[in-house]
C-alpha positions as a Markdown table, in Angstrom:
| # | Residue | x | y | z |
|---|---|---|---|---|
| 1 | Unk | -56.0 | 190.2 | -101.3 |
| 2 | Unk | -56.1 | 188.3 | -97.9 |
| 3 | Unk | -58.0 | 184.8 | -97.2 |
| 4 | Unk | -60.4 | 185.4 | -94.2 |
| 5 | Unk | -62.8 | 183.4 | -92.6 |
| 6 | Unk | -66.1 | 184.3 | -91.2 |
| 7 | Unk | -69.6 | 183.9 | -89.8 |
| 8 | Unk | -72.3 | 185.8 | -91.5 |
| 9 | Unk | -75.9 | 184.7 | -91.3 |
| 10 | Unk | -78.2 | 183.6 | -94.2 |
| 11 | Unk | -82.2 | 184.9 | -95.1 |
| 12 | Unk | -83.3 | 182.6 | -92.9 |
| 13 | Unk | -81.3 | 183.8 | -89.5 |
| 14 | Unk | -78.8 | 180.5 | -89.8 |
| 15 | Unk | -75.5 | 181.2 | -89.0 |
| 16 | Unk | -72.6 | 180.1 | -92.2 |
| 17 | Unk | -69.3 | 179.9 | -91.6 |
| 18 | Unk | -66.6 | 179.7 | -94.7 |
| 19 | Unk | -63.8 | 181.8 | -96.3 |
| 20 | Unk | -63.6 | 183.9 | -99.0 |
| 21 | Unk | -60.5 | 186.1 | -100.3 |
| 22 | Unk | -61.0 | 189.9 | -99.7 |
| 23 | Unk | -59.0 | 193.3 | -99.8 |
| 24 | Unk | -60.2 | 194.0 | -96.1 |
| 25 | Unk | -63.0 | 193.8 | -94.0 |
| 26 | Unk | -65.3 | 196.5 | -95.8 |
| 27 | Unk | -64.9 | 194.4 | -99.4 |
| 28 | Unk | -65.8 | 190.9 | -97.3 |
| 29 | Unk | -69.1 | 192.6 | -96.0 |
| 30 | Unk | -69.8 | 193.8 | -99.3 |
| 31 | Unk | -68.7 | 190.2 | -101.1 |
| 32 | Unk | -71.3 | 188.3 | -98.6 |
| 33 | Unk | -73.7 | 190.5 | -99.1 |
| 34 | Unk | -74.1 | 190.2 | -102.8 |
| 35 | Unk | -74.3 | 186.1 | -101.6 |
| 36 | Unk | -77.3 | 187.1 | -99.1 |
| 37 | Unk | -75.1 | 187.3 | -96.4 |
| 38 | Unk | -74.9 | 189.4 | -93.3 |
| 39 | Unk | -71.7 | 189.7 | -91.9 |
| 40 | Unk | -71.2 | 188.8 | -88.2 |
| 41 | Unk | -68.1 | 188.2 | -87.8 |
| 42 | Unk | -64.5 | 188.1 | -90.2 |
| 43 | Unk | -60.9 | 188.1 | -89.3 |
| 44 | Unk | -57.8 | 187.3 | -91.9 |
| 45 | Unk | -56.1 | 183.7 | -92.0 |
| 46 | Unk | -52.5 | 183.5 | -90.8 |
| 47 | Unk | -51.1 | 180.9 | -92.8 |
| 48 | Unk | -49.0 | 178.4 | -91.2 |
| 49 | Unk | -44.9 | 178.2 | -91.9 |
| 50 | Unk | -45.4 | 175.0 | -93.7 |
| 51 | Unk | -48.3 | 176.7 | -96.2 |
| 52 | Unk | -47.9 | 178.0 | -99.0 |
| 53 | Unk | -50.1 | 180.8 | -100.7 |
| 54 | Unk | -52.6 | 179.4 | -103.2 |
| 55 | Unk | -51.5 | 180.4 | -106.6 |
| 56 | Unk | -52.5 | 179.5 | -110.3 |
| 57 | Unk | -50.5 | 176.6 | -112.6 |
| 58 | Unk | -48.7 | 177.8 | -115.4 |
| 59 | Unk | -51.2 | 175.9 | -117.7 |
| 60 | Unk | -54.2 | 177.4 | -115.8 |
| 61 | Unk | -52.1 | 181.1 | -116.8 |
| 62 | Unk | -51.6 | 179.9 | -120.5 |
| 63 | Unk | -55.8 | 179.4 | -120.9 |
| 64 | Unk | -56.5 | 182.4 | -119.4 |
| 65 | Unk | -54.3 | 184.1 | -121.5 |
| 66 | Unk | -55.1 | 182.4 | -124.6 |
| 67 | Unk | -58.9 | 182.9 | -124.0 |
| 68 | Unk | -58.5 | 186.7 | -123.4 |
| 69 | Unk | -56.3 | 187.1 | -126.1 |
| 70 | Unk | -59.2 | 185.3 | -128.3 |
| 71 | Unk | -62.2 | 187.2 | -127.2 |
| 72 | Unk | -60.4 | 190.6 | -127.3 |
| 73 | Unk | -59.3 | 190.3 | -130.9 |
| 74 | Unk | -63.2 | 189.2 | -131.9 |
| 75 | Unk | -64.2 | 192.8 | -130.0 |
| 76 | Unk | -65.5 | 191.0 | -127.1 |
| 77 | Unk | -65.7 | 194.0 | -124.2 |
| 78 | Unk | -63.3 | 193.6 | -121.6 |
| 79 | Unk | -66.0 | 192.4 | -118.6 |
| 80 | Unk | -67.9 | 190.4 | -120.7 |
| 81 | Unk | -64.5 | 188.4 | -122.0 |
| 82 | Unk | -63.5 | 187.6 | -118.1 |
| 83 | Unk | -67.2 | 186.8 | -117.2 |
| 84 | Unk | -67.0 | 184.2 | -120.0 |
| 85 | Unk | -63.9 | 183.0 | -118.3 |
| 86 | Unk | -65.1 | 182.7 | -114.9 |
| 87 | Unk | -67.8 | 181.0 | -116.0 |
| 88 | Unk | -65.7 | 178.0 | -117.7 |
| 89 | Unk | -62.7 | 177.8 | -115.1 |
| 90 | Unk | -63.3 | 174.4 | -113.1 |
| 91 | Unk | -60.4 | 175.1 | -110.4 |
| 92 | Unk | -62.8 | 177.0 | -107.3 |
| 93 | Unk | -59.9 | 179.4 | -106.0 |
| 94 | Unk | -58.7 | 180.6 | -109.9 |
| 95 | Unk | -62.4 | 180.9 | -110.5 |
| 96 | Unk | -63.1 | 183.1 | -107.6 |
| 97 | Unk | -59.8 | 184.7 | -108.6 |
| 98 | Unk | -61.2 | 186.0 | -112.1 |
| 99 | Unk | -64.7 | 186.6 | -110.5 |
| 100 | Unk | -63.1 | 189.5 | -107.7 |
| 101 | Unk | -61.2 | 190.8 | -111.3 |
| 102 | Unk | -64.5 | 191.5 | -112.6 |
| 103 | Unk | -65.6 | 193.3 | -109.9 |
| 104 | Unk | -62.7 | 195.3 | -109.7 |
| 105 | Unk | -63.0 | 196.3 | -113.0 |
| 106 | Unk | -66.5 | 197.1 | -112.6 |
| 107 | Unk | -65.7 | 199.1 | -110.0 |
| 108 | Unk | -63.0 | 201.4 | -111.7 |
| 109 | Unk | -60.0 | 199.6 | -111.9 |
| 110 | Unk | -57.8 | 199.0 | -115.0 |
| 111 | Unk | -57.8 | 195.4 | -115.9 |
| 112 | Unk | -53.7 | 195.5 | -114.7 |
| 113 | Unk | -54.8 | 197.3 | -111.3 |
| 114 | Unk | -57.4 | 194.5 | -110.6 |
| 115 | Unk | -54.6 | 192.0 | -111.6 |
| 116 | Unk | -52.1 | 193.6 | -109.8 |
| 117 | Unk | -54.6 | 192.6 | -106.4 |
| 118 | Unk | -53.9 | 189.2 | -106.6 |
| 119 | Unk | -50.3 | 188.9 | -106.6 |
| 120 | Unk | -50.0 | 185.0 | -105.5 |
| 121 | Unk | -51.5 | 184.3 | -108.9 |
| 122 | Unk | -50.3 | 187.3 | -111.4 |
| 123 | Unk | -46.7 | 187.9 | -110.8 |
| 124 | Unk | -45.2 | 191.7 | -111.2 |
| 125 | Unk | -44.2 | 190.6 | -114.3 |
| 126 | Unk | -47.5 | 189.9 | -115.8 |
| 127 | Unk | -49.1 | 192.7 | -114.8 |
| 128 | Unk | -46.4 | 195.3 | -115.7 |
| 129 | Unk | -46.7 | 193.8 | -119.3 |
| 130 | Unk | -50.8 | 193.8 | -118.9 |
| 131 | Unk | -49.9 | 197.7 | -118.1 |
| 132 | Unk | -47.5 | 198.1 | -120.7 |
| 133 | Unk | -50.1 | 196.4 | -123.3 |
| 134 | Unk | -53.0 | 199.0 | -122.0 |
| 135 | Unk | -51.0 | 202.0 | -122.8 |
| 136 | Unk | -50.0 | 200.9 | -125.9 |
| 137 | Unk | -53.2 | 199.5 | -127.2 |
| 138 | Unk | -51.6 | 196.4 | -128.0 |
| 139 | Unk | -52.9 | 193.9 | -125.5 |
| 140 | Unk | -53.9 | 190.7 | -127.4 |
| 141 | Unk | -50.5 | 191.1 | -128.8 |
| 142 | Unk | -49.4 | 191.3 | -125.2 |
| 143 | Unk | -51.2 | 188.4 | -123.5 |
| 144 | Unk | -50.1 | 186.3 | -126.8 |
| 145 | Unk | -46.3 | 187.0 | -125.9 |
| 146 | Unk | -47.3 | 186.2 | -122.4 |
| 147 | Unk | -49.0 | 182.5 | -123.6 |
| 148 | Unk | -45.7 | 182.3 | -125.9 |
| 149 | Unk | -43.6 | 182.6 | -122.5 |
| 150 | Unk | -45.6 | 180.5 | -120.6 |
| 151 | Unk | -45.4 | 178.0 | -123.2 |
| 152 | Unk | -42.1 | 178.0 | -123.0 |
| 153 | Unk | -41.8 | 178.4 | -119.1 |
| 154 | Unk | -42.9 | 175.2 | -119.1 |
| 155 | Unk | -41.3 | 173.6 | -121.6 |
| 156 | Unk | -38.0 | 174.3 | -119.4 |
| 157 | Unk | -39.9 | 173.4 | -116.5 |
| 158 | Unk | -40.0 | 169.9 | -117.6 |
| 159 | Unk | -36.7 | 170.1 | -118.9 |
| 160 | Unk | -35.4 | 170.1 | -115.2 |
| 161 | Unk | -37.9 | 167.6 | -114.4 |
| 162 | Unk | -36.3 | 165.4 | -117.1 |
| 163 | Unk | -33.3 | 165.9 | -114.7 |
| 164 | Unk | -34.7 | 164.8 | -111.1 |
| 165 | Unk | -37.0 | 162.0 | -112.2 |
| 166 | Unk | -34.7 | 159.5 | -113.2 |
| 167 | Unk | -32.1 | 159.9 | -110.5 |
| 168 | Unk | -35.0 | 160.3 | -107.9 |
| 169 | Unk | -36.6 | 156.7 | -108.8 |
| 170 | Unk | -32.9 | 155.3 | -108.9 |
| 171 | Unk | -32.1 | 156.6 | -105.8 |
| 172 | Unk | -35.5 | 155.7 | -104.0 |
| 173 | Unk | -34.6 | 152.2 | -105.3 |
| 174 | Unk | -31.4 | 152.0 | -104.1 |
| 175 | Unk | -32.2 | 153.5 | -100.4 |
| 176 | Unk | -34.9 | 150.6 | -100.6 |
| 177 | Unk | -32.9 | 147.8 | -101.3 |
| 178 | Unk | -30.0 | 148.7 | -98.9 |
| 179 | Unk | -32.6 | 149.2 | -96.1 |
| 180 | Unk | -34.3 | 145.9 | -96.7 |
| 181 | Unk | -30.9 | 144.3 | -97.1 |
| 182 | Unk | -29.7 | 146.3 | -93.8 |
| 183 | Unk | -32.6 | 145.8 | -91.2 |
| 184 | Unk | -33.6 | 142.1 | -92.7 |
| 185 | Unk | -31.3 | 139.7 | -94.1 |
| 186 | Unk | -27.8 | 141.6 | -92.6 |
| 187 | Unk | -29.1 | 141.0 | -89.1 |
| 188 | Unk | -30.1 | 137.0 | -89.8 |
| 189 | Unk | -26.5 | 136.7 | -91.6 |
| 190 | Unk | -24.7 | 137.8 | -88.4 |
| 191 | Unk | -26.4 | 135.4 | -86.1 |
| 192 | Unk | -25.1 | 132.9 | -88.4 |
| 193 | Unk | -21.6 | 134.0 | -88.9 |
| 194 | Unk | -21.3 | 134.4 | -85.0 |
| 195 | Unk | -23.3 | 131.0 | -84.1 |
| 196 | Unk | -20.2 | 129.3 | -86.9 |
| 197 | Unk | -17.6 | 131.7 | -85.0 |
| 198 | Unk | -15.3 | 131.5 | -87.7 |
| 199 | Unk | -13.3 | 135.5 | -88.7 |
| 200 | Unk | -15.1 | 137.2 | -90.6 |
| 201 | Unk | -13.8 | 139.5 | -93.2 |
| 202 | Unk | -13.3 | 143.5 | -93.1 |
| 203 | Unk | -16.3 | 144.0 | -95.7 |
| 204 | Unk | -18.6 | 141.9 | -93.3 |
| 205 | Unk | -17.7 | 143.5 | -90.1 |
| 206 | Unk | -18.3 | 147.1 | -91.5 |
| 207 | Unk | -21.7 | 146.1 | -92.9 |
| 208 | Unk | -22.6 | 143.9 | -89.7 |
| 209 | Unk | -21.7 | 147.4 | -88.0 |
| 210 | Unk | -23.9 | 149.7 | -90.0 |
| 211 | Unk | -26.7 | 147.7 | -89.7 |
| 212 | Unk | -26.3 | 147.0 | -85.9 |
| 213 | Unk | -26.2 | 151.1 | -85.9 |
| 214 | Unk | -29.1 | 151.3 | -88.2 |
| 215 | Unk | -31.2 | 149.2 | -85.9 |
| 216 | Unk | -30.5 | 150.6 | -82.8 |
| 217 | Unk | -30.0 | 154.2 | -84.1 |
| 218 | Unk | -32.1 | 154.7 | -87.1 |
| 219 | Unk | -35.2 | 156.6 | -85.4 |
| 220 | Unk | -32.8 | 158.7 | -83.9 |
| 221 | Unk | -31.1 | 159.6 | -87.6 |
| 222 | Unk | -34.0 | 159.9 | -88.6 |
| 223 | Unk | -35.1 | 162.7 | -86.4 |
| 224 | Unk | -31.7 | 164.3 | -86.9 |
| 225 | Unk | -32.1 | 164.0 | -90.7 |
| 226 | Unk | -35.5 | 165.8 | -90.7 |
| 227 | Unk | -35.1 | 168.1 | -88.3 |
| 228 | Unk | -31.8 | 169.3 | -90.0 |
| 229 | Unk | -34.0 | 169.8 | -93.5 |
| 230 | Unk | -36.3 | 171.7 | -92.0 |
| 231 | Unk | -34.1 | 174.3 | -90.2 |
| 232 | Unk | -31.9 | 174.6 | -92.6 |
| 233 | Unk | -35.2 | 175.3 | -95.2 |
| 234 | Unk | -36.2 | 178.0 | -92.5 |
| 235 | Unk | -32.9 | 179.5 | -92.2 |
| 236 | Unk | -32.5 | 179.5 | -96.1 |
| 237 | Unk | -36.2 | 181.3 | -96.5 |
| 238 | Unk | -35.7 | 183.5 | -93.4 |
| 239 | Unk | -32.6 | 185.1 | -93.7 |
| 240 | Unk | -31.0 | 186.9 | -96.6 |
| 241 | Unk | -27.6 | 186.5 | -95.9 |
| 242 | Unk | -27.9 | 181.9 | -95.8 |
| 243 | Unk | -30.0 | 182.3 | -98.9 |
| 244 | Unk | -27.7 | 184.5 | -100.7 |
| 245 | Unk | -24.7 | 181.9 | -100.0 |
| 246 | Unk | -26.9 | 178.7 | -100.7 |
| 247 | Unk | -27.9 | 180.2 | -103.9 |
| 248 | Unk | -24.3 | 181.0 | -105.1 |
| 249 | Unk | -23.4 | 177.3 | -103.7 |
| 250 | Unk | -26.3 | 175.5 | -105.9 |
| 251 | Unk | -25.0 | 177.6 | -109.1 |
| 252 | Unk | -21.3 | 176.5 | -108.7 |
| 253 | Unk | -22.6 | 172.8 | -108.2 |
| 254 | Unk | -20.4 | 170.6 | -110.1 |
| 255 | Unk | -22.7 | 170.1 | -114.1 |
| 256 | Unk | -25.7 | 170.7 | -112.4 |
| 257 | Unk | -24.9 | 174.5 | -111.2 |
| 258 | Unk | -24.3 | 175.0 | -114.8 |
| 259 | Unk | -27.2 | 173.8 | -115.4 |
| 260 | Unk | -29.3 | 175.5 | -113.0 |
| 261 | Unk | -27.8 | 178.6 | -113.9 |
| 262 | Unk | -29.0 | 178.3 | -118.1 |
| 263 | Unk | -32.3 | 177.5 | -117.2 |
| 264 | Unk | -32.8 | 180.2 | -114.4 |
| 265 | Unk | -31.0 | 182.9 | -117.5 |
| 266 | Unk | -33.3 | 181.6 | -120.4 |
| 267 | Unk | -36.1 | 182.4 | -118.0 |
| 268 | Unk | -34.9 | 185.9 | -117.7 |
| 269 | Unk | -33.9 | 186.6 | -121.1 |
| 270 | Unk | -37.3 | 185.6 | -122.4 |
| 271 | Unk | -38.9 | 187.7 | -120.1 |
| 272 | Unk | -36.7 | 190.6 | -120.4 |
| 273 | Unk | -36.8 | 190.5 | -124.5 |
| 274 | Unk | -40.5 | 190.0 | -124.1 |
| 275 | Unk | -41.0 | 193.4 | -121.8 |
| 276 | Unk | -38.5 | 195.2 | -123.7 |
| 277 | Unk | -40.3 | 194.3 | -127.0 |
| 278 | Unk | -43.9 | 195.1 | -125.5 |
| 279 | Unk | -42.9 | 198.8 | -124.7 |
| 280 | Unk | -41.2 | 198.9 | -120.9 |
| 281 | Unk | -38.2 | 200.2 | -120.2 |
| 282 | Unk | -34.7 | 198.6 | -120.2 |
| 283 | Unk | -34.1 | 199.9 | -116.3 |
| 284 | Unk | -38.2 | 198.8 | -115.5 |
| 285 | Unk | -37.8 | 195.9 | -117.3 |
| 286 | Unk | -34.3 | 194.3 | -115.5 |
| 287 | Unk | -36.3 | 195.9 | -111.8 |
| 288 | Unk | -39.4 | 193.5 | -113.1 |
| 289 | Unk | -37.3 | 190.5 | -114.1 |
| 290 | Unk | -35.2 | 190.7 | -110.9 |
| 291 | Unk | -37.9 | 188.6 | -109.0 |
| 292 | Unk | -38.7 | 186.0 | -110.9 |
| 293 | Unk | -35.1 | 184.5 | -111.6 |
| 294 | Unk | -35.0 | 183.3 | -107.8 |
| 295 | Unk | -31.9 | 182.8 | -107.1 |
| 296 | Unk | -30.5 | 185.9 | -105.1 |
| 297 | Unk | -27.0 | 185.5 | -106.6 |
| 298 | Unk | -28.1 | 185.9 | -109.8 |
| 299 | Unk | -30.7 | 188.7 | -108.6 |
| 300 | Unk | -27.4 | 190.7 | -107.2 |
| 301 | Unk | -26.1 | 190.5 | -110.4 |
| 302 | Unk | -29.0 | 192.0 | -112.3 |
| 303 | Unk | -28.7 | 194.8 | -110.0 |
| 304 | Unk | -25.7 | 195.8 | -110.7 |
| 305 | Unk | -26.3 | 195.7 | -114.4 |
| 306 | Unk | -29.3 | 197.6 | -113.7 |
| 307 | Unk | -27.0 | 200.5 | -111.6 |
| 308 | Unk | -24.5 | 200.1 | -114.5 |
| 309 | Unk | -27.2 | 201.8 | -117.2 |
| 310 | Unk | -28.6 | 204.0 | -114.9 |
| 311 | Unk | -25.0 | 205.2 | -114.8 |
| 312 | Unk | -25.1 | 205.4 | -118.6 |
| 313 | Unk | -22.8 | 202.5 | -120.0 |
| 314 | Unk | -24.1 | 200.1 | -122.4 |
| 315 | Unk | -26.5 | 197.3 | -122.3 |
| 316 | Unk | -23.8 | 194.9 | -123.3 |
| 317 | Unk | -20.8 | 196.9 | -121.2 |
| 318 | Unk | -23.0 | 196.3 | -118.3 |
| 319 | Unk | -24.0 | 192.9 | -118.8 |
| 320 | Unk | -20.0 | 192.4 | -119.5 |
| 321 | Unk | -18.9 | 193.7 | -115.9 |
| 322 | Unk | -20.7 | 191.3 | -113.8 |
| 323 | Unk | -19.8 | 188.0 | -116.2 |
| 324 | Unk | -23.2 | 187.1 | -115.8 |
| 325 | Unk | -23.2 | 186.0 | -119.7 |
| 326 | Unk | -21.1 | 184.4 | -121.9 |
| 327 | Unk | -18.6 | 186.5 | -124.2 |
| 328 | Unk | -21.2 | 185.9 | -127.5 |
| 329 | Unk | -24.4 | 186.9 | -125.4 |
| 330 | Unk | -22.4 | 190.1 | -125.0 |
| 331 | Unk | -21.6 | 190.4 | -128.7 |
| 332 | Unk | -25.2 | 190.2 | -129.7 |
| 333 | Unk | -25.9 | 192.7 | -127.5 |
| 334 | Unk | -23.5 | 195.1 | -128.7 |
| 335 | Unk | -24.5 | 194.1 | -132.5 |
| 336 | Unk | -28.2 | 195.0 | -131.6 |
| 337 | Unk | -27.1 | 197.9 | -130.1 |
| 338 | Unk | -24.8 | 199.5 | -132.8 |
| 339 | Unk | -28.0 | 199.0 | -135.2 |
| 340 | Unk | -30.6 | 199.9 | -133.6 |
| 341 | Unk | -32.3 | 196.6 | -133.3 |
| 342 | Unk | -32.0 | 195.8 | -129.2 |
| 343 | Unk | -35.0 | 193.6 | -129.0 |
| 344 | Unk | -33.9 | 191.9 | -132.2 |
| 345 | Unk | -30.6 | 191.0 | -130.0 |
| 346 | Unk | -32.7 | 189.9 | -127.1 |
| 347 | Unk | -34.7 | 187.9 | -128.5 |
| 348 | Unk | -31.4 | 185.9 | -130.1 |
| 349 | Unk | -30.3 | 185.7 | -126.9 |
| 350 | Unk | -33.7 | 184.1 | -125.7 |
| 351 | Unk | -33.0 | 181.6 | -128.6 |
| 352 | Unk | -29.9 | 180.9 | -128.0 |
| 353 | Unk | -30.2 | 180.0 | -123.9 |
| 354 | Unk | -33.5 | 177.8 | -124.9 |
| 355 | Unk | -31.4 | 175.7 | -127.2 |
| 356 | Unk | -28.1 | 175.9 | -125.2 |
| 357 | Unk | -30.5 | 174.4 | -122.2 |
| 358 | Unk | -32.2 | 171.8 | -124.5 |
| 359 | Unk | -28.9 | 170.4 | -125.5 |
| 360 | Unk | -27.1 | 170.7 | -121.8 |
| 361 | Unk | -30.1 | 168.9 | -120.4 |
| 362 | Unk | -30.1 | 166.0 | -122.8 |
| 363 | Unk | -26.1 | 165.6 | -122.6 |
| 364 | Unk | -26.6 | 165.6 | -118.5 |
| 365 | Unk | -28.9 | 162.9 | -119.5 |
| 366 | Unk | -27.3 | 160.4 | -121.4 |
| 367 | Unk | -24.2 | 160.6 | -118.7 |
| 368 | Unk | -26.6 | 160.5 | -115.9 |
| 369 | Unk | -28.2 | 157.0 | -117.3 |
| 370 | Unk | -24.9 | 154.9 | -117.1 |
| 371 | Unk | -23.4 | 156.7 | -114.3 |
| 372 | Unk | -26.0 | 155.6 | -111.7 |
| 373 | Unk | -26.2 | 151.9 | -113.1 |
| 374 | Unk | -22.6 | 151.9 | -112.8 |
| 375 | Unk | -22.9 | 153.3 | -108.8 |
| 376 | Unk | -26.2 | 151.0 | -108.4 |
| 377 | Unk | -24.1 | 148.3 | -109.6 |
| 378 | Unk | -21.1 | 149.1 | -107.7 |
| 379 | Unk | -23.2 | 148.8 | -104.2 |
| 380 | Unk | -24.8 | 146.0 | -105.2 |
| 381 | Unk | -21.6 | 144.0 | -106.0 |
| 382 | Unk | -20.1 | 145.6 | -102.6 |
| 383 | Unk | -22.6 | 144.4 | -100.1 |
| 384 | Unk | -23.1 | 140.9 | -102.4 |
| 385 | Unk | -19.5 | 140.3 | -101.6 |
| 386 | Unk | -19.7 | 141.4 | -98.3 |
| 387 | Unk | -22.4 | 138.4 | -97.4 |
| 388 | Unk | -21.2 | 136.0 | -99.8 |
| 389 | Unk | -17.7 | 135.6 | -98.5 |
| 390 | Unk | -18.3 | 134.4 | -95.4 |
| 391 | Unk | -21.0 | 132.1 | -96.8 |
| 392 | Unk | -18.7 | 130.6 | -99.3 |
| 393 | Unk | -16.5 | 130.1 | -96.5 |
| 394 | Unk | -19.0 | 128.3 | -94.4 |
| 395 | Unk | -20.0 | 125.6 | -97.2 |
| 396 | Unk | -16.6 | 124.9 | -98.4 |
| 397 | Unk | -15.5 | 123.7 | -94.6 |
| 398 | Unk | -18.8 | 121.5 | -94.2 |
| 399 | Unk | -17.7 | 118.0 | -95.1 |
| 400 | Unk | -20.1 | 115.7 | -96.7 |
């Protein structure tokens, strides 16, 4: 579905402008009209570079899931159960979201097919595993292992948080204090050192110099700075060739590539044990799984293990070749291969990338703590001795 705005005119011959999502122009006549609207006129909305697609939160995802999952187990009919839904979801766009579901399914779609419409806010992942969990019969069993992986989606979610939050504030602090330091109290410093004329030490001069450059230069960095993010963030998102080569950089990042790369492959290997598990297909579920790991390194690699099965080796012998797991990842698989019990294996392997990222995460931690009050502390002593040199200088040559 597309956003698109219109004019349509109301019982009373008033003309109402607004927007409304809509498969095309023939559903957004048909949507205003059950709201005693005449369409006049509709076109879509392009968004902007900078915008985003609205979407769902992962919290918003786990009640829908854990709601459905409820009324379908007490025999509540399928309609009924997302009317129910609609009708207690606060957020406008999710609402609206569940509401055009309804009507899709009224209309003849499967409950994945109406999904499937609405891909900014049901993945490919959830609804191949909505589809999986209508051909089975097993869908409450399906949208509980779908509330379990949410659950735990954003469990590691805020595990990376954990990560960025501290160093963020200590950073922010930091830049703060230098540039107060560097635009204030520097600049009143020099005029004193120079009105004394006495020599000034190397550590003054450089940090007279960076903030003389700062003053006179710091709008210009400034620009330069943000109009370097933002072309580089275009360049990353536009072409496939940067991105592939800025993934691979951010996974051989020194701790944190590490890192990065465990919780992106605990992701996965939830997902993958979870599809596997519900039904779907080893080579469906690695095509499925492919885009929600997002990093394109990491995505090339799950391609070629997917080419290596089609070509008939091994889950493990696969996985193996492209050294995208560790040596006892492979050995489960193997083991739950050789007895039959391959979604047992997965799901150790789930397990054992949750837990590996717990602990990696809080070691990161407790070294990150003391390593940037040791930095903090380390500027704060340099530019401290910078300024109180001279000064020290000064009041031991006045005479009393």
């Amino acid at each position: 579905m597309s956003a698109f705005a219109y004019r349509a005119m109301d019982p009373r011959g008033r003309i109402v402008r607004g927007r409304v999502d809509a498969a095309n122009l023939v559903d957004l006549e048909l949507r205003l009209r059950r709201l005693d609207l005449d369409l006049v006129h509709g076109s879509p909305i392009q968004p902007r570079f900078w915008q985003t697609q609205k979407g769902a939160s992962r919290r918003e995802l786990i009640k829908f899931c854990f709601h459905l999952e409820q009324f379908l187990r007490a025999g509540v009919p399928i309609i009924e159960s997302l009317t129910d839904l609609r009708d207690a979801i606060r957020r406008p766009h999710f609402r609206q979201v569940v509401a055009a579901t309804v009507e899709s399914i009224e209309g003849g779609l499967t409950l994945s097919q109406a999904l499937a419409q609405h891909p900014t806010v049901f993945d490919g992942v959830f609804c191949s595993l909505i589809r999986a969990g209508e051909h089975t019969g097993r869908l409450p069993e399906v949208l509980h292992a779908l509330s379990e992986s949410l659950k735990r989606d954003d469990e590691l979610a805020a595990y990376a948080r954990r990560i960025v939050i501290y160093p963020a504030i200590v950073g922010l602090v930091i830049l703060a204090a230098l540039g107060v330091a560097l635009i204030y109290v520097v600049p009143e410093l020099a005029r004193l050192f120079r009105t004394v004329g006495q020599a000034l030490p190397w550590q003054t001069r450089a940090l007279i110099a960076v903030s003389d450059a700062l003053l006179d230069y710091g709008w210009a960095l400034l620009a330069v700075i943000v109009t370097t993010v933002i072309g580089a963030r275009q360049a990353v998102l536009t072409r496939p060739e940067i991105r592939l080569r800025f993934d691979a950089a951010m996974l051989r990042l020194p701790i944190l590539g590490a890192v990065r790369r465990k919780i992106i492959l605990a992701r996965f290997t939830g997902l993958f044990a979870m599809m596997y598990a519900s039904g779907i297909t080893i080579i469906d579920a690695l095509q499925v799984a492919e885009d929600v790991v997002g990093n394109s390194a990491l995505k090339n690699g799950l391609q070629q293990v997917g080419r290596g099965i089609e070509q008939g080796r091994k889950v493990s012998e696969a996985f193996r070749a492209v050294e995208l797991f560790p040596p006892l990842v492979t050995r489960m698989l193997r083991v739950g291969e050789s007895t039959g019990a391959l979604d047992t294996a997965l799901a150790n392997v789930s397990y054992f990338y949750d837990r590996d990222v717990r602990e990696a995460i809080e070691r990161l931690q407790a070294g990150i703590e003391p390593t940037l009050t040791l930095i903090l502390g380390g500027l704060l002593m340099a530019v401290m001795s910078a300024v109180m040199m001279p000064v020290y200088d000064i009041v031991t040559r006045i005479k009393f």
